[in-house]
C-alpha positions as CSV (number, residue, x, y, z in Angstrom):
1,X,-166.0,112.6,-22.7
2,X,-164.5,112.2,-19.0
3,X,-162.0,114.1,-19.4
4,X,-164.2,116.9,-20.6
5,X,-166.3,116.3,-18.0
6,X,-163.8,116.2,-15.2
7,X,-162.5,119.7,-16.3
8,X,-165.9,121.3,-15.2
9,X,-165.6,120.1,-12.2
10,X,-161.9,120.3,-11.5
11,X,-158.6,122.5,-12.6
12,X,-157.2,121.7,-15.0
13,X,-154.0,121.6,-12.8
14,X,-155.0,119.4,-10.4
15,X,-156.4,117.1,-13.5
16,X,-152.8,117.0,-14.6
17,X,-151.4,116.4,-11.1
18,X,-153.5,113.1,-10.5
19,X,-152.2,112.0,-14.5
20,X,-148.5,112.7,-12.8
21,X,-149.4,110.3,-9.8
22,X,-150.7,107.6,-12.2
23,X,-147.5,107.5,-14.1
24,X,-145.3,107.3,-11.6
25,X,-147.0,104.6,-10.0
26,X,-148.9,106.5,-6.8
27,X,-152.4,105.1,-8.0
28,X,-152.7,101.6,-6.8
29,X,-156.0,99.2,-6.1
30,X,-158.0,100.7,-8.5
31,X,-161.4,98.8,-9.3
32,X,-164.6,99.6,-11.0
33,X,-167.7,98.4,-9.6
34,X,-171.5,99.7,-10.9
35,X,-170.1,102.7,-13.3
36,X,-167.4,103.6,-10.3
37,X,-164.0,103.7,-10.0
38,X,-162.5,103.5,-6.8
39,X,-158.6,103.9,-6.4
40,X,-156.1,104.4,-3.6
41,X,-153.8,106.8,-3.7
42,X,-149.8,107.7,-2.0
43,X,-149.0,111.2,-2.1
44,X,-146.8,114.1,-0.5
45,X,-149.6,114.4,1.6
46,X,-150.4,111.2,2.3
47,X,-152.6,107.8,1.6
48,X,-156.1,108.6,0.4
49,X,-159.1,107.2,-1.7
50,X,-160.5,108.9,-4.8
51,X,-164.0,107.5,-6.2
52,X,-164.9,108.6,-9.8
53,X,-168.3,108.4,-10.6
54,X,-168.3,107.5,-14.5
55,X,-172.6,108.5,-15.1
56,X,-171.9,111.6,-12.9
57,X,-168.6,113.0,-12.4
58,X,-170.1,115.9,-10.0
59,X,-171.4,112.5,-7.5
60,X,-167.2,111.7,-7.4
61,X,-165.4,112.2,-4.7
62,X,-161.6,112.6,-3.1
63,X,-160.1,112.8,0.4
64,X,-157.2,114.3,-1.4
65,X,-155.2,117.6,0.1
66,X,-157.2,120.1,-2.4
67,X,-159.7,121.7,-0.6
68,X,-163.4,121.7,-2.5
69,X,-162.1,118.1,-4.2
């Protein structure tokens, strides 16, 4: 369902980018807390947080480099 989810929301490039920094180890600290997930992240662009909102994907949010995300 997520994943289905996240798609409306989000390339499905970008989707497949953030799977790439999970397997190689770039997603670190990641928690849930009250239907959240919060996660840091390392990338070429730098050190940010992403914060997935599991009820209501479009309330998630990223400081990521893609702009609109």
């Amino acid at each position: 369902y997520l994943l289905k989810d996240i798609t409306k929301w989000i390339p499905k490039y970008i989707v497949d980018k953030g799977y790439e920094y999970y397997e190689d180890g770039h997603v670190e600290d990641v928690e849930i807390q009250d239907k959240k997930v919060f996660a840091f992240v390392t990338g070429n662009a730098g050190n940010y947080e992403v914060v997935i909102d599991l009820e209501d994907f479009s309330e998630s949010n990223c400081e990521c480099p893609y702009e609109n995300y």
